[in-house]
N, C-alpha and C positions, 0 to 999 in steps of 0.2 A: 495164521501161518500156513501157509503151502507148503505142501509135500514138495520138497528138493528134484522128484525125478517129474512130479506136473512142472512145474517151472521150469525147468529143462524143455520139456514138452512144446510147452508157451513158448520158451524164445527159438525153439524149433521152428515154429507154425509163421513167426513174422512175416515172412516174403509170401508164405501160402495165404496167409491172412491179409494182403494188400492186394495181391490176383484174385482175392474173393471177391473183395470190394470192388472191382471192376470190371468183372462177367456178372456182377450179382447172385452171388454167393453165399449163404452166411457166413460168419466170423466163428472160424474153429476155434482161435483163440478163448472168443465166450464159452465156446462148448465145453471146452476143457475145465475153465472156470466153475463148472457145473457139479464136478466131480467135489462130493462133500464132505473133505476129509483132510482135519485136523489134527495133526499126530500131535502139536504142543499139547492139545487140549487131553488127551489119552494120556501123553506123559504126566501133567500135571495131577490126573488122578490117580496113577500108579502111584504118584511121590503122597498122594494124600493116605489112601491103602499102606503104606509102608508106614506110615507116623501112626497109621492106627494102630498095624498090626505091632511097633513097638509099644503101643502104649500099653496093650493088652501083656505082651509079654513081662511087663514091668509090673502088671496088677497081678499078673500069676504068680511073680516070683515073692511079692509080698504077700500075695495068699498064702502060698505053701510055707514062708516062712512065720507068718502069726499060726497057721494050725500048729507047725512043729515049736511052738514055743508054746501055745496052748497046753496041748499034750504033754509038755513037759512039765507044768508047773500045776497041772488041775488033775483032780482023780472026781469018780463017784457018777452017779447016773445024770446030773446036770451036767457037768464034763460032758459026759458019754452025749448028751443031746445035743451041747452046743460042736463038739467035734465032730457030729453027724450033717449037721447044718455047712459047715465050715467047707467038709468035704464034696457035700454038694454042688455050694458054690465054685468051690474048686474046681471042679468036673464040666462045671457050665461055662468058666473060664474058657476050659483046655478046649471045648467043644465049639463055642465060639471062635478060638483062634485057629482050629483045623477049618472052620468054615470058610472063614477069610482068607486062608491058602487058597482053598478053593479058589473061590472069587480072584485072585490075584493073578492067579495059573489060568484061570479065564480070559481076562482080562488081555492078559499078555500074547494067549493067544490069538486073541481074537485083533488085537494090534498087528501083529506081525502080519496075519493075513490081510486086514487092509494095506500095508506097507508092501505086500507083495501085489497086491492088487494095480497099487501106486506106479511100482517100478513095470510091470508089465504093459499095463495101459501107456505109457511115457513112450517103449519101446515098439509099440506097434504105432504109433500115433508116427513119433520118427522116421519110422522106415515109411509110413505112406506120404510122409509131406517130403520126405529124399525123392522117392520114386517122381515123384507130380514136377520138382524141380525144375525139369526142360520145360517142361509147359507150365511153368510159374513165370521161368525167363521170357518167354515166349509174351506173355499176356501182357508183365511187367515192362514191358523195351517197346510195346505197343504192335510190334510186327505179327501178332496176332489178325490185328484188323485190316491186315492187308493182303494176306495168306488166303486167299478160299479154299485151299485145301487142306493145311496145315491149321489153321486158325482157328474154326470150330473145331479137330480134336482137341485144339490145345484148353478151347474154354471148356468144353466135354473133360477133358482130365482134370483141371481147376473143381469142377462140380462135382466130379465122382471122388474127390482126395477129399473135399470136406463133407460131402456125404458120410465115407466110412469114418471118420474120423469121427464125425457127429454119434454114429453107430460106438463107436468102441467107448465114448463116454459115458451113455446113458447105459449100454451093455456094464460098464463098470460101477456106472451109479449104484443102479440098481445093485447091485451084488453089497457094494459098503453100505446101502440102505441095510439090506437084509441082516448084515452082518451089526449093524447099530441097534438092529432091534434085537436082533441076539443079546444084543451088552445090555439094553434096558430090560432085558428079561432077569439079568444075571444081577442086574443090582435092583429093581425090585423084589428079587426073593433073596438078597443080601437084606435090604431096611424090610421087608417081612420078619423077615429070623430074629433081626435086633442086632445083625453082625454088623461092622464097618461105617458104622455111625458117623465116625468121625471125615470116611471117603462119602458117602453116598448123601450126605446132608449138603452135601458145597453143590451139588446138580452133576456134578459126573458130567464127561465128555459126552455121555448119549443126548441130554437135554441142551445141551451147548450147539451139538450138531442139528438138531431138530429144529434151533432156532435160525439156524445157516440153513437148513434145506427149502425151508421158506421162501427165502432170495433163490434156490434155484427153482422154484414152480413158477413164481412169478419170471424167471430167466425165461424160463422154456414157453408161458404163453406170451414172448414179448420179442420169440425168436429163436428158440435155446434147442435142443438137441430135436426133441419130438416136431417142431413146425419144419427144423434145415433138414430134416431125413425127406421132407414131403419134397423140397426146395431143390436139394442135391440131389435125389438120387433122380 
């Protein structure tokens, strides 16, 4: 699934994307594609974090209710060891589900800033394929090649619009990289701790994305952001 505001982005770039293909250009379109960032997949894992963190709160409330039933019905120094035990457990319970807050409140944030990532990169991408327009029409209506004066600025602006645009993708790649390895930090010391078992066993959004970033290295040496910066600018 594509972020809602890349998408926008993309059906943005169409007409800038067909005047590429005819000054010899890259395809901003691909570049944009580049940016690797799955919000179903983030969702998904919140919803897995939330079924854990009820499951635990379910195991706590039955904890606290066999000690309190324990204690009520047992006396003497076995009592006294096994309600010590009990309590412990208890304690590792509570301490485990503050852990996985954590992780949650992580999580979430680290979501919303790739989603602002998303919407800012969409709106700078927009405003530079609006600006190129005249000299998209220009290219696209062919009166380009007939213009000596007018005509190569107009493929000069064609080149320099998917230039930047090339720039603002890997500029943003980059940053939801960084930001995914933040998450795989944050659920590998979640399956260190023994917290969120039940989110971090299914691979979590970090290892989903790392499989997608794949398809963008091979993108970028096959034409993708780092080859069109050489091309465009």
């Amino acid at each position: 699934m594509t972020h809602p505001a890349l998408q926008k982005a993309m059906d943005g770039c169409v007409r800038l994307a067909q005047a590429a293909g005819q000054v010899g250009s890259p395809d901003p379109i691909a570049a944009i594609r580049q940016i690797d960032y799955d919000p179903q997949a983030i969702e998904a894992y919140v919803q897995q974090l939330g079924t854990a963190a009820a499951d635990l709160d379910k195991a706590i409330e039955e904890q606290e209710k066999a000690q309190a039933e324990h204690e009520a019905s047992t006396e003497g120094s076995a009592s006294d060891s096994a309600s010590a035990a009990m309590s412990e457990e208890l304690a590792e319970l509570r301490d485990e589900r503050k852990q996985l807050d954590t992780l949650i409140n992580e999580v979430a944030r680290i979501a919303q800033k790739m989603d602002e990532l998303a919407r800012v990169a969409s709106d700078e991408i927009l405003t530079i394929a609006g600006q190129a327009d005249p000299a998209v029409s220009m290219v696209l209506d062919g009166s380009w090649l007939e213009d000596a004066v007018d005509g190569p600025v107009a493929e000069e602006t064609v080149h320099l619009a998917v230039a930047d645009i090339i720039k603002v993708c890997q500029a943003t790649q980059d940053e939801v990289a960084a930001l995914r390895s933040e998450l795989n930090a944050q659920m590998d010391a979640a399956e260190t701790g023994g917290q969120a078992e039940a989110g971090t066993s299914q691979g979590g959004p970090a290892q989903s994305g790392q499989s997608q970033g794949g398809e963008s290295q091979q993108g970028q040496s096959e034409g993708g952001p780092s080859q069109g910066q050489s091309q465009g600018g």
